[in-house]
C-alpha positions in Angstrom: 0.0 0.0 0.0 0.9 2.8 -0.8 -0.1 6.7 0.4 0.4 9.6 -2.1 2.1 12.3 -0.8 2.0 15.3 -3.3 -1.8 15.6 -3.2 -2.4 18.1 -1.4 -4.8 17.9 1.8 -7.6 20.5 2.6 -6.5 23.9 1.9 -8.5 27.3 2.3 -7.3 30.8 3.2 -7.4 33.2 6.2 -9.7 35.2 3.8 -11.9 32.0 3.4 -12.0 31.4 7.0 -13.6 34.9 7.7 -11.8 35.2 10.7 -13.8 37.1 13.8 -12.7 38.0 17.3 -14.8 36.9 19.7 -15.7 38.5 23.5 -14.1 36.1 25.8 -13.0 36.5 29.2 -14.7 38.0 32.3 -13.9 41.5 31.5 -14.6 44.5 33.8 -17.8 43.8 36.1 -18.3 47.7 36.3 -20.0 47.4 32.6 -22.6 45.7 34.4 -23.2 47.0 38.1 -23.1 50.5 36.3 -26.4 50.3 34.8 -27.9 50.2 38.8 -28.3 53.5 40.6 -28.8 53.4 44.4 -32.2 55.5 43.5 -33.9 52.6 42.6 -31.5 49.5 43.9 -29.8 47.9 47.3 -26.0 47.3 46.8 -24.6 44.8 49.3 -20.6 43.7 49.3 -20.7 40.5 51.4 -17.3 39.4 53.2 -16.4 37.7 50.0 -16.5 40.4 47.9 -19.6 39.4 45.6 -22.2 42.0 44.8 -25.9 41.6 45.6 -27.8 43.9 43.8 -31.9 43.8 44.1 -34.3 46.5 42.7 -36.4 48.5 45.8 -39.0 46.1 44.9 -37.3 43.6 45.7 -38.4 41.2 42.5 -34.7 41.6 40.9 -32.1 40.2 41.9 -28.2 40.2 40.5 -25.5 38.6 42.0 -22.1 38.8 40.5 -19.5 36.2 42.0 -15.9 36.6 41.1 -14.7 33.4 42.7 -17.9 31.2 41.7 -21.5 31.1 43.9 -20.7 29.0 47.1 -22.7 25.8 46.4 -22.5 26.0 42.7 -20.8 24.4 40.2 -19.6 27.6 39.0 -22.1 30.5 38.9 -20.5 33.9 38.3 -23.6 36.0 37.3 -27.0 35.1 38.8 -29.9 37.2 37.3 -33.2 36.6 38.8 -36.8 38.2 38.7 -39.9 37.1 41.5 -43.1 35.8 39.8 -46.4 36.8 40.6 -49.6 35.4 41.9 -50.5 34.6 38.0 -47.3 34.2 36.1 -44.0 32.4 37.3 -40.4 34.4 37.9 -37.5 33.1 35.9 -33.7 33.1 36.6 -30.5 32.9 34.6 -27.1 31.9 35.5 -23.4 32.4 33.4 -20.3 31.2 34.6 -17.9 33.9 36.1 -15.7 33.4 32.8 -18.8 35.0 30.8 -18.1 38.3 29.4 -19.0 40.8 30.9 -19.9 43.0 28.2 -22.8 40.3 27.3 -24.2 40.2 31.0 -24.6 43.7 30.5 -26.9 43.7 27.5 -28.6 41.1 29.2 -29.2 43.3 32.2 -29.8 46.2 29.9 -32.4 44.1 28.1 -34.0 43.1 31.5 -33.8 46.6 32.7 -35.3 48.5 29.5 -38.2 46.2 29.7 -39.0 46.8 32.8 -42.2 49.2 34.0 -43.7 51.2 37.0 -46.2 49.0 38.3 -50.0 50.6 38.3 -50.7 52.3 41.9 -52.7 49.9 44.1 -55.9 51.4 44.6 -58.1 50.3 48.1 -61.7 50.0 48.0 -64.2 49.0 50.2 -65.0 45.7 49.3 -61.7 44.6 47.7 -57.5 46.1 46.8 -57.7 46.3 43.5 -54.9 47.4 40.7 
């Protein structure tokens, strides 16, 4: 048997390959934590240096974890919003490697679709929205 040599194999060019550069890496957590404002947010530093971040409400939560969530098997980012009576809450999790410029449009996203809630309005018979 015998293997040809001077065909050549699978060739293509770095044109042909369409090189991209893709966000990797945690990158700065400031791109995200600066999109809360202590106006409408709590800011907690625990003794591990993670960031707790919930909205006045209390139904949004953000927890970024530089060293991994105690517990997890690798949690970074946890992004979290409380249900309702009617419709259930959702959460989302990315590992502390995630860049950080992509949790930020996430939050951004999150944030941007967010709205007052109507005024709770009290009547006799019932509390009504």
């Amino acid at each position: 048997m015998t293997i040809e040599t001077t065909t050549p194999g699978f060739r293509t060019t770095l044109a042909a390959l369409r090189l991209r550069e893709w966000p990797i890496g945690p990158g700065q957590a400031t791109r995200v934590l600066a999109q809360f404002d202590a106006e409408d947010y709590h800011f907690v530093v625990d003794d591990r240096a993670d960031v707790h971040v919930s909205s006045k409400d209390g139904r949004l939560y953000l927890g970024y974890f530089p060293e991994g969530r105690p517990g997890t098997d690798g949690e970074g980012w946890k992004i979290a919003v409380t249900g309702t009576a009617d419709v259930p809450g959702w959460a989302a999790s990315f590992e502390p490697e995630t860049p950080a410029e992509l949790i930020a449009a996430f939050v951004a996203a999150v944030i941007s679709t967010s709205r007052p809630a109507a005024p709770y309005r009290t009547t006799a018979a019932t509390m009504t929205r």
